[in-house]
Backbone atoms as SQL, in Angstrom:
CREATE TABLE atoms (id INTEGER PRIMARY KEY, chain TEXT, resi INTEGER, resn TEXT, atom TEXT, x REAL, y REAL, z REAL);
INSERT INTO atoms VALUES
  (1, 'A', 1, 'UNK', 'N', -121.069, 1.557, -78.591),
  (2, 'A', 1, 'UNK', 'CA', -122.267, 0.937, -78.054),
  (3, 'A', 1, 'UNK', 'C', -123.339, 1.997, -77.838),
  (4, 'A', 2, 'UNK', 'N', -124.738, 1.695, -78.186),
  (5, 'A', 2, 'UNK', 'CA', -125.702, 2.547, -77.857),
  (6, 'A', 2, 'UNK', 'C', -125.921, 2.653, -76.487),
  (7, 'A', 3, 'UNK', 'N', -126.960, 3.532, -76.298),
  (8, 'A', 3, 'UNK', 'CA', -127.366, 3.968, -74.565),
  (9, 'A', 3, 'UNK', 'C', -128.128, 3.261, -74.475),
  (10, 'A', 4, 'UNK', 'N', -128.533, 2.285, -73.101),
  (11, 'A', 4, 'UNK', 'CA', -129.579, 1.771, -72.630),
  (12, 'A', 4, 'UNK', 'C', -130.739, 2.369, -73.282),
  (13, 'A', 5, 'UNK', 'N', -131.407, 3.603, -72.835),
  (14, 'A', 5, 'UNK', 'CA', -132.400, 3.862, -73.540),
  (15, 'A', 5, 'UNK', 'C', -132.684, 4.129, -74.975),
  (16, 'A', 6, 'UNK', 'N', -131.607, 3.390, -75.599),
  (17, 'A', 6, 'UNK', 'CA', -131.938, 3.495, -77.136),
  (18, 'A', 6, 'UNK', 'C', -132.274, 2.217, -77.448),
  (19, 'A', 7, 'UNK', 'N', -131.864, 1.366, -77.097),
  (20, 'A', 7, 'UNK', 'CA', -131.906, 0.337, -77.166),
  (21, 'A', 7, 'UNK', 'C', -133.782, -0.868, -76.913),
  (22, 'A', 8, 'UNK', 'N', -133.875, -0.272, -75.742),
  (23, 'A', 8, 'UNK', 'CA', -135.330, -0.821, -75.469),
  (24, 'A', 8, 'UNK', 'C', -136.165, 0.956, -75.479),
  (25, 'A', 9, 'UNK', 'N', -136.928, 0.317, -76.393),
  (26, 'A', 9, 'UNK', 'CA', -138.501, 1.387, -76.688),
  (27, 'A', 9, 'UNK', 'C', -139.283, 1.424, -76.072),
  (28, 'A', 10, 'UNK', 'N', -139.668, 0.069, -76.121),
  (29, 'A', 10, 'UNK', 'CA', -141.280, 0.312, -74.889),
  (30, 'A', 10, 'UNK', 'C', -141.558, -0.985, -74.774),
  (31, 'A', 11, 'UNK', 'N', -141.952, -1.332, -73.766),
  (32, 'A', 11, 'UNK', 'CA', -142.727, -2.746, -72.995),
  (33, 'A', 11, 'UNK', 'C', -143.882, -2.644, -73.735),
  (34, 'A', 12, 'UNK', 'N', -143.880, -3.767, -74.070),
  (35, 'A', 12, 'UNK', 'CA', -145.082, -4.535, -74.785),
  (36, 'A', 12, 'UNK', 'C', -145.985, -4.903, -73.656),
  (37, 'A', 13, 'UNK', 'N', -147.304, -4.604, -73.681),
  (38, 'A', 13, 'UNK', 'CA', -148.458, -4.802, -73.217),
  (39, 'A', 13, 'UNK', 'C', -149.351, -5.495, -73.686),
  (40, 'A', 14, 'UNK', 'N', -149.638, -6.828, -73.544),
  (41, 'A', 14, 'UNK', 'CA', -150.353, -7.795, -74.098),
  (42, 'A', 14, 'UNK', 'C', -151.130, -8.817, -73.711),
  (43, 'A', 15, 'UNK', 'N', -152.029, -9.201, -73.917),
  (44, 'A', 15, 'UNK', 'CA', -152.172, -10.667, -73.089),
  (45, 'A', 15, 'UNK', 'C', -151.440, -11.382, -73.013),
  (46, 'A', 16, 'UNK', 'N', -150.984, -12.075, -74.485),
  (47, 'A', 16, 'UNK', 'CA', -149.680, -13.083, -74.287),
  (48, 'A', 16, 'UNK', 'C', -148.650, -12.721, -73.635),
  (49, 'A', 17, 'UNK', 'N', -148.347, -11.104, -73.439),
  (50, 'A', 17, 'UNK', 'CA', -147.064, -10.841, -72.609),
  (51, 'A', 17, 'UNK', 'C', -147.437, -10.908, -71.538),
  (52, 'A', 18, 'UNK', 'N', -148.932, -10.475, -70.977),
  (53, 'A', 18, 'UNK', 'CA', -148.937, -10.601, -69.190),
  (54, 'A', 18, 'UNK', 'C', -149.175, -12.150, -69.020),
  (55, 'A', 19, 'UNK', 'N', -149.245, -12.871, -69.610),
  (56, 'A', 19, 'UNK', 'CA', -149.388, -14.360, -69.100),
  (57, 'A', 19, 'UNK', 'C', -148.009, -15.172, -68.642),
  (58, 'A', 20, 'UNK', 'N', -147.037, -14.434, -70.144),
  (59, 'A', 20, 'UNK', 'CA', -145.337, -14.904, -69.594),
  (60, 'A', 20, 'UNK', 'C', -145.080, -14.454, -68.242),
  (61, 'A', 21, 'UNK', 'N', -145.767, -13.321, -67.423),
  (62, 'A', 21, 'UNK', 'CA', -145.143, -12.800, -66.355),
  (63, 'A', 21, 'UNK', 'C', -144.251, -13.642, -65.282),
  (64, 'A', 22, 'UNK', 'N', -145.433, -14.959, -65.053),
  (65, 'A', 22, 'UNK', 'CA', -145.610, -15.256, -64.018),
  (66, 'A', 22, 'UNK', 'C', -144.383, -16.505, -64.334),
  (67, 'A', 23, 'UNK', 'N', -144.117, -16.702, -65.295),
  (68, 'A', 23, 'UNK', 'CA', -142.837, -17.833, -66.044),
  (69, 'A', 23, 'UNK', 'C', -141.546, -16.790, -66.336),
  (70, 'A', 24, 'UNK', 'N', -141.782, -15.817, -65.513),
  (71, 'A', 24, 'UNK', 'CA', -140.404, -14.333, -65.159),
  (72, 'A', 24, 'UNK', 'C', -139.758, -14.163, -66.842),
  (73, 'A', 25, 'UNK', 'N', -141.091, -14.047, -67.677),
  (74, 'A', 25, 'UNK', 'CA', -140.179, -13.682, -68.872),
  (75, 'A', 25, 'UNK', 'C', -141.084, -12.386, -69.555),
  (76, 'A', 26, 'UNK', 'N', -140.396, -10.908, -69.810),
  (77, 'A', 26, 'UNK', 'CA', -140.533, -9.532, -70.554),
  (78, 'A', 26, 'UNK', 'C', -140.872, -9.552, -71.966),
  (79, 'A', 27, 'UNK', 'N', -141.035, -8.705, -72.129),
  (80, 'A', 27, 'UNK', 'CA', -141.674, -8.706, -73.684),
  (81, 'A', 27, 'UNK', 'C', -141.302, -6.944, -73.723),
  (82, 'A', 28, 'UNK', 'N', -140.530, -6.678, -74.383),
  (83, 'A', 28, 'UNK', 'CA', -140.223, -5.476, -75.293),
  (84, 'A', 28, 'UNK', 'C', -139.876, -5.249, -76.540),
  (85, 'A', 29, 'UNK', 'N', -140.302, -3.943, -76.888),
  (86, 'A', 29, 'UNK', 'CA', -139.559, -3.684, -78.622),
  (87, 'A', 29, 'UNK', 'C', -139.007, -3.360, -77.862),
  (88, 'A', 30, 'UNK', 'N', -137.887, -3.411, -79.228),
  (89, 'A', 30, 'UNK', 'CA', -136.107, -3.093, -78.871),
  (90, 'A', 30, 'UNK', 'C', -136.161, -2.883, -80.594),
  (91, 'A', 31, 'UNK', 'N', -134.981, -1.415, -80.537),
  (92, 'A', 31, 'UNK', 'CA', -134.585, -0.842, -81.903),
  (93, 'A', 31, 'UNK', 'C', -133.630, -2.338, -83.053),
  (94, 'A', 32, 'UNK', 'N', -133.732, -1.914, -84.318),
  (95, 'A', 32, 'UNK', 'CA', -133.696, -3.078, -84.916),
  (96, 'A', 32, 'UNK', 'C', -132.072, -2.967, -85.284),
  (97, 'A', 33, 'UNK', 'N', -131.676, -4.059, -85.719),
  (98, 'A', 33, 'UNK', 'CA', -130.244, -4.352, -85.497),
  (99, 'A', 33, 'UNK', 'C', -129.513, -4.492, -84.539),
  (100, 'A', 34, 'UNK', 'N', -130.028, -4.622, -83.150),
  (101, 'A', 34, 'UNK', 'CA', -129.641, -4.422, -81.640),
  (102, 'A', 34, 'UNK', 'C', -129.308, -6.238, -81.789),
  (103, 'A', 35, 'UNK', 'N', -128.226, -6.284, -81.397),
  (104, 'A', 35, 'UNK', 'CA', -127.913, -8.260, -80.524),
  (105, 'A', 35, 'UNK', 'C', -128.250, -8.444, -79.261),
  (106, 'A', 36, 'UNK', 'N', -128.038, -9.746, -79.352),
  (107, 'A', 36, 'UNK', 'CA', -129.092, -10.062, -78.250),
  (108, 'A', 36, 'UNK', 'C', -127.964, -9.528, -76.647),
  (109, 'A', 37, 'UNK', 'N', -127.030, -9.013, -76.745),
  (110, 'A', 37, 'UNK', 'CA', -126.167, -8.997, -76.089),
  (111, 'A', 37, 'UNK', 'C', -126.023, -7.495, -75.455),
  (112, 'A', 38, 'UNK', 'N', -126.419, -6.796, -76.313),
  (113, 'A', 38, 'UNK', 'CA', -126.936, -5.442, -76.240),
  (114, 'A', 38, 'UNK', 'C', -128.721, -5.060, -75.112),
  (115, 'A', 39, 'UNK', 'N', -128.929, -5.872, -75.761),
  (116, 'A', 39, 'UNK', 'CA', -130.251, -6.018, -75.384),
  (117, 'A', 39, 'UNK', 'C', -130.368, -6.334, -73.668),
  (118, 'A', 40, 'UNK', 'N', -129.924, -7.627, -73.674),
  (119, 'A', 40, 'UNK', 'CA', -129.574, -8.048, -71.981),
  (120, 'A', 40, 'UNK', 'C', -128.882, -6.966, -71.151),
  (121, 'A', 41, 'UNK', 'N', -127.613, -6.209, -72.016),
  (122, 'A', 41, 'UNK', 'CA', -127.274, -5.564, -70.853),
  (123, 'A', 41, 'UNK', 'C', -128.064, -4.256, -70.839),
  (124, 'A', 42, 'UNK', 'N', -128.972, -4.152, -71.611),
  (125, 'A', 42, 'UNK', 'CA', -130.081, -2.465, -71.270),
  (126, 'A', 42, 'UNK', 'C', -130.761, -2.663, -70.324),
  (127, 'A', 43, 'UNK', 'N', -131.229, -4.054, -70.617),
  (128, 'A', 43, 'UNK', 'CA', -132.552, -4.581, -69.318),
  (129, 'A', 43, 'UNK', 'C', -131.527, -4.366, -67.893),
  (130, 'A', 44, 'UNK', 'N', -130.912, -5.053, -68.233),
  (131, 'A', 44, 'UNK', 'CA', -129.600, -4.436, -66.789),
  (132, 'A', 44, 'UNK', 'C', -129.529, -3.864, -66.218),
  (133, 'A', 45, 'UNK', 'N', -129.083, -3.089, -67.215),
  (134, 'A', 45, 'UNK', 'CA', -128.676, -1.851, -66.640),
  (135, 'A', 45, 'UNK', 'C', -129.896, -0.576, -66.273),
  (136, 'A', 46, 'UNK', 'N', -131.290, -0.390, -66.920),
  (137, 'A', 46, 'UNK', 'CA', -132.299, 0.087, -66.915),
  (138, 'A', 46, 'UNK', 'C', -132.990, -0.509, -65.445),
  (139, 'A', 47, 'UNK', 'N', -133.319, -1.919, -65.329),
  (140, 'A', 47, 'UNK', 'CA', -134.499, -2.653, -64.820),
  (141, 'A', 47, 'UNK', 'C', -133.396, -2.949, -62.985),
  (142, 'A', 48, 'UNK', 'N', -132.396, -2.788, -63.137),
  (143, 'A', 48, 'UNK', 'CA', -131.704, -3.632, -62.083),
  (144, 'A', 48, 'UNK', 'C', -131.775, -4.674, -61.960),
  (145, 'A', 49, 'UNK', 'N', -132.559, -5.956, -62.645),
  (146, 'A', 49, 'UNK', 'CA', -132.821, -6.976, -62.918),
  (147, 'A', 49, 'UNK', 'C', -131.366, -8.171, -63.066),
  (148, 'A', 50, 'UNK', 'N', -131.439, -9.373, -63.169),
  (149, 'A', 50, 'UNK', 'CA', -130.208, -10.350, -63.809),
  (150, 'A', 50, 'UNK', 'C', -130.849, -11.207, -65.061),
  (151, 'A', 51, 'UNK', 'N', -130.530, -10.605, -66.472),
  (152, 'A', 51, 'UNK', 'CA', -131.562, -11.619, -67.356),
  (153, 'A', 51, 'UNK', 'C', -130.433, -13.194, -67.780),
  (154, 'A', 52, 'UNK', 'N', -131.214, -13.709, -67.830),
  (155, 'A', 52, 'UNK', 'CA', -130.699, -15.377, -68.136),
  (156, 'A', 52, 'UNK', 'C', -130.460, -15.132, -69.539),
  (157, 'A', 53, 'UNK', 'N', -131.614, -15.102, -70.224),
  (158, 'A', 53, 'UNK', 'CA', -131.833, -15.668, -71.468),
  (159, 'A', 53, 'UNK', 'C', -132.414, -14.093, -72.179),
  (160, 'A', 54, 'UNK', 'N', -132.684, -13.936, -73.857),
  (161, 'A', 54, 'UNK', 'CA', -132.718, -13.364, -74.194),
  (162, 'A', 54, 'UNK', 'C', -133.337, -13.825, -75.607),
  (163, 'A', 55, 'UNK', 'N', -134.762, -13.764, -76.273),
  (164, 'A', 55, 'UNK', 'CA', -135.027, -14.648, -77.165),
  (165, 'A', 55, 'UNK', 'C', -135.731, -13.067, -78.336),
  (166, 'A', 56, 'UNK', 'N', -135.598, -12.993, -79.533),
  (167, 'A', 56, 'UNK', 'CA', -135.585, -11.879, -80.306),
  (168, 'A', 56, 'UNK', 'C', -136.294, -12.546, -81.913),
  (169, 'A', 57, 'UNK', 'N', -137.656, -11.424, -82.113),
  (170, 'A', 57, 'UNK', 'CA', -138.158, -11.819, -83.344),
  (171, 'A', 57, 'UNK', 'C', -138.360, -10.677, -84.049),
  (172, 'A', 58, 'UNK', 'N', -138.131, -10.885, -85.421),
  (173, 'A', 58, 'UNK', 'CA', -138.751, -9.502, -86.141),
  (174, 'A', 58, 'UNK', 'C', -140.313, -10.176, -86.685),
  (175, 'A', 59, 'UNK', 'N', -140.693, -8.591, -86.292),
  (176, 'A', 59, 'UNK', 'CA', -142.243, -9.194, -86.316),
  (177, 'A', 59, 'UNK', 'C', -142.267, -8.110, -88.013),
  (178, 'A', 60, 'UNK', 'N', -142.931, -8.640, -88.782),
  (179, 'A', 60, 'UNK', 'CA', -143.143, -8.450, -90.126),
  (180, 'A', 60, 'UNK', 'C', -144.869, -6.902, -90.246),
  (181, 'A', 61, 'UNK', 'N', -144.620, -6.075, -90.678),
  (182, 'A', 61, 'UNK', 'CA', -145.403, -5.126, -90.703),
  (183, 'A', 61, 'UNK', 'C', -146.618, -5.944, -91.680),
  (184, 'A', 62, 'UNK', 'N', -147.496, -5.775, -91.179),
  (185, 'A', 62, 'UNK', 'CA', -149.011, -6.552, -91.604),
  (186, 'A', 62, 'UNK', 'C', -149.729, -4.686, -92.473),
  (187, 'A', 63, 'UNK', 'N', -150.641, -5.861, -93.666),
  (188, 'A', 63, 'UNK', 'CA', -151.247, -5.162, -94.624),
  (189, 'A', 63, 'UNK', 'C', -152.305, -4.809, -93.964),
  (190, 'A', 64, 'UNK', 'N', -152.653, -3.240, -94.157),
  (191, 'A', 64, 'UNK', 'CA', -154.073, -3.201, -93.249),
  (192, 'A', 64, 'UNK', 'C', -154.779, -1.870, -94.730),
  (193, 'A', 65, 'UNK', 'N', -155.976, -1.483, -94.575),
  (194, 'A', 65, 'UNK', 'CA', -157.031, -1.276, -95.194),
  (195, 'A', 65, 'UNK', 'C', -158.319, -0.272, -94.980),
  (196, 'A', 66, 'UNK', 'N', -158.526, 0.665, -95.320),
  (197, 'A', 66, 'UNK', 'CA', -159.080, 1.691, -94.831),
  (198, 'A', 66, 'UNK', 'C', -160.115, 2.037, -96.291),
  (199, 'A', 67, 'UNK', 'N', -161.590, 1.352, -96.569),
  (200, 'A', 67, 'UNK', 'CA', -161.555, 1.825, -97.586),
  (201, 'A', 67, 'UNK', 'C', -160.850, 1.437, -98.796),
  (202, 'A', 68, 'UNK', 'N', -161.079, 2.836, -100.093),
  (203, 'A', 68, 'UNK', 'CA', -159.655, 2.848, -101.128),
  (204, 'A', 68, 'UNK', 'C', -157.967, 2.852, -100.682),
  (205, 'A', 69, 'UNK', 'N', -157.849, 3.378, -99.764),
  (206, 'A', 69, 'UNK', 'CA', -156.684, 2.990, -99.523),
  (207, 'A', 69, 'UNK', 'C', -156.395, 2.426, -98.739),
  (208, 'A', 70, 'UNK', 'N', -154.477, 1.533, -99.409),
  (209, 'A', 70, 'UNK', 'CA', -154.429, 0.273, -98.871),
  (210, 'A', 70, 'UNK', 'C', -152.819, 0.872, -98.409),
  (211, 'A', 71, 'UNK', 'N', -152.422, -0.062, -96.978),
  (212, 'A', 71, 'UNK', 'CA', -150.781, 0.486, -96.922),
  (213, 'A', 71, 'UNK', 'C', -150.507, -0.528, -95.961),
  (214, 'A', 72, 'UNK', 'N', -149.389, -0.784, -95.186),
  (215, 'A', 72, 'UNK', 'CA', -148.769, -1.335, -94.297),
  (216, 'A', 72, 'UNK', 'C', -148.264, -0.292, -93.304),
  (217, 'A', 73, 'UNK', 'N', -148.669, -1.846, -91.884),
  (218, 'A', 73, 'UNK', 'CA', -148.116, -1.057, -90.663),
  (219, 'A', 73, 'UNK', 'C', -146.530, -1.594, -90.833),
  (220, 'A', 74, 'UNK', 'N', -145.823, -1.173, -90.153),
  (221, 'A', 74, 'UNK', 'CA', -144.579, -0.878, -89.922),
  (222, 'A', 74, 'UNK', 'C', -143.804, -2.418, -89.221),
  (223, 'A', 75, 'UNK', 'N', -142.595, -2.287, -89.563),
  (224, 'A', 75, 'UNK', 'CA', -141.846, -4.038, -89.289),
  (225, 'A', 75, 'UNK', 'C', -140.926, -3.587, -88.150),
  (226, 'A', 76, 'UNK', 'N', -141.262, -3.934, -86.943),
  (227, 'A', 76, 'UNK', 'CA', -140.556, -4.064, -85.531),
  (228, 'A', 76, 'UNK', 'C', -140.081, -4.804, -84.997),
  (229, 'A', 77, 'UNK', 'N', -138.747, -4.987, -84.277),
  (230, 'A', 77, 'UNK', 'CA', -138.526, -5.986, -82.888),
  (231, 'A', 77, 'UNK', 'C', -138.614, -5.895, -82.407),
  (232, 'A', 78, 'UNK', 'N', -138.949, -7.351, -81.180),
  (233, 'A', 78, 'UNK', 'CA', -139.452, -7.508, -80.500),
  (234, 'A', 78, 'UNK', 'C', -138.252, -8.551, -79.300),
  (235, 'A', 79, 'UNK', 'N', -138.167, -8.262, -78.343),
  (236, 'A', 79, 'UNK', 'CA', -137.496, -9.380, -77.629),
  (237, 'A', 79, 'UNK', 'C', -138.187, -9.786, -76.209),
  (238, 'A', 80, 'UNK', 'N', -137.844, -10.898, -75.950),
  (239, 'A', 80, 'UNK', 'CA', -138.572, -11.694, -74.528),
  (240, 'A', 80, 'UNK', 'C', -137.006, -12.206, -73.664),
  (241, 'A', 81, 'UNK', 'N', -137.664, -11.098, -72.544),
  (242, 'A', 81, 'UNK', 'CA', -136.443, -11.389, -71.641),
  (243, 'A', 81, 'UNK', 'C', -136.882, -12.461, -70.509),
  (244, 'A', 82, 'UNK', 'N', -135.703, -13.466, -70.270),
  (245, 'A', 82, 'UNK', 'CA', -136.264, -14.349, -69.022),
  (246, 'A', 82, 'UNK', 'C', -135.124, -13.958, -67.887),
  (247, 'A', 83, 'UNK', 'N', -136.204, -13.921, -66.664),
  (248, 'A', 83, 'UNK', 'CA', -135.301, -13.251, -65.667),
  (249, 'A', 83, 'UNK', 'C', -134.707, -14.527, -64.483),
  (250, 'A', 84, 'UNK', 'N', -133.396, -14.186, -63.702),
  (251, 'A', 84, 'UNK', 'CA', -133.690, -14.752, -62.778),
  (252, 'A', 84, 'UNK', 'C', -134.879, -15.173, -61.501),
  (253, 'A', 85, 'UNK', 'N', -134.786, -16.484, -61.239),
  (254, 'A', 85, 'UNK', 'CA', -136.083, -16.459, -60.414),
  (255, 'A', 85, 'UNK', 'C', -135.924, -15.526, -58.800),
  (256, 'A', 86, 'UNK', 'N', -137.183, -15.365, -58.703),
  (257, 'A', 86, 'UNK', 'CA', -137.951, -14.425, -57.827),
  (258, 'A', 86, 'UNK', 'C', -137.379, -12.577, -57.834),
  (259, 'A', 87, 'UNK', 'N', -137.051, -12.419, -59.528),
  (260, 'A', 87, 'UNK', 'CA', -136.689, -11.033, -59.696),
  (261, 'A', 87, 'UNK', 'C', -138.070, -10.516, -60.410),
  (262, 'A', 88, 'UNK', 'N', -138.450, -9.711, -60.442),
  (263, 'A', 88, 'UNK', 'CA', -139.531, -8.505, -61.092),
  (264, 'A', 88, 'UNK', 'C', -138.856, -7.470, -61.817),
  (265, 'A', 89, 'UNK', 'N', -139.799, -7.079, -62.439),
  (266, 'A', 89, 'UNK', 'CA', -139.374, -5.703, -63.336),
  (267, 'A', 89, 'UNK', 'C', -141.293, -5.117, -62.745),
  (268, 'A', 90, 'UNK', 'N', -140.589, -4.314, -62.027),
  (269, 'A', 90, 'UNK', 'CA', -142.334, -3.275, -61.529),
  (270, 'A', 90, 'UNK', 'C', -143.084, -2.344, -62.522),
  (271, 'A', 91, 'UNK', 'N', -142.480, -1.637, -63.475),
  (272, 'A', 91, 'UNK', 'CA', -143.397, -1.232, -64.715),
  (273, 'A', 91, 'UNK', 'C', -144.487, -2.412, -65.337),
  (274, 'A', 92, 'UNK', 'N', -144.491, -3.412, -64.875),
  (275, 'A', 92, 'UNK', 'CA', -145.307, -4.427, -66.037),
  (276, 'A', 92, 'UNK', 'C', -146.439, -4.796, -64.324),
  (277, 'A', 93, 'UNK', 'N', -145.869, -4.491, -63.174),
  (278, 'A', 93, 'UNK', 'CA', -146.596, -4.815, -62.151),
  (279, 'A', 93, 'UNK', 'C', -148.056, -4.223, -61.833),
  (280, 'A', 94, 'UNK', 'N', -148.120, -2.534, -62.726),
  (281, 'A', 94, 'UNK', 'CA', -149.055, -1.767, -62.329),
  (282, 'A', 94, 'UNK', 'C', -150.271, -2.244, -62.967),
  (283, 'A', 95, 'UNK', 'N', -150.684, -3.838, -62.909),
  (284, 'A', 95, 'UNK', 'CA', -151.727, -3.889, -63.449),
  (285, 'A', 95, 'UNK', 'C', -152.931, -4.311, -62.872);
């Protein structure tokens, strides 16, 4: 099994993610090939948190354009954690 911190990368910062806040559900990349089972227990074990649910998309690297040259950004996952009610995760609080 990987280490918690291999597992989740970085909190996603978003509008659509700060709007889930308040419906107690996270938004992180998480390294690719990770299950959803893996995933729950990083938030775990990282956040001190209890996650319920655990919902996971690969988001597809989009064509972007500079000029003559043309390339793609990069293909990441992404997962949305839903927490038990009246739990927080305080990194997403400092806003």
């Amino acid at each position: 099994m990987k280490d918690s911190r291999d597992v989740i990368i970085r909190p996603v910062i978003s509008e659509k993610s700060y709007a889930q806040i308040d419906h107690g559900k996270y938004t992180f990349e998480v390294a690719q090939g990770v299950r959803k089972e893996e995933i729950k227990k990083a938030i775990e074990d990282i956040f001190k948190v209890h996650v319920i649910a655990v919902n996971t998309i690969s988001m597809r690297g989009k064509r972007k354009r500079q000029g003559y040259t043309s390339g793609k950004t990069r293909s990441w996952k992404k997962a949305i954690a839903t927490l038990r009610e009246g739990e927080r995760i305080e990194v997403f609080e400092a806003r």
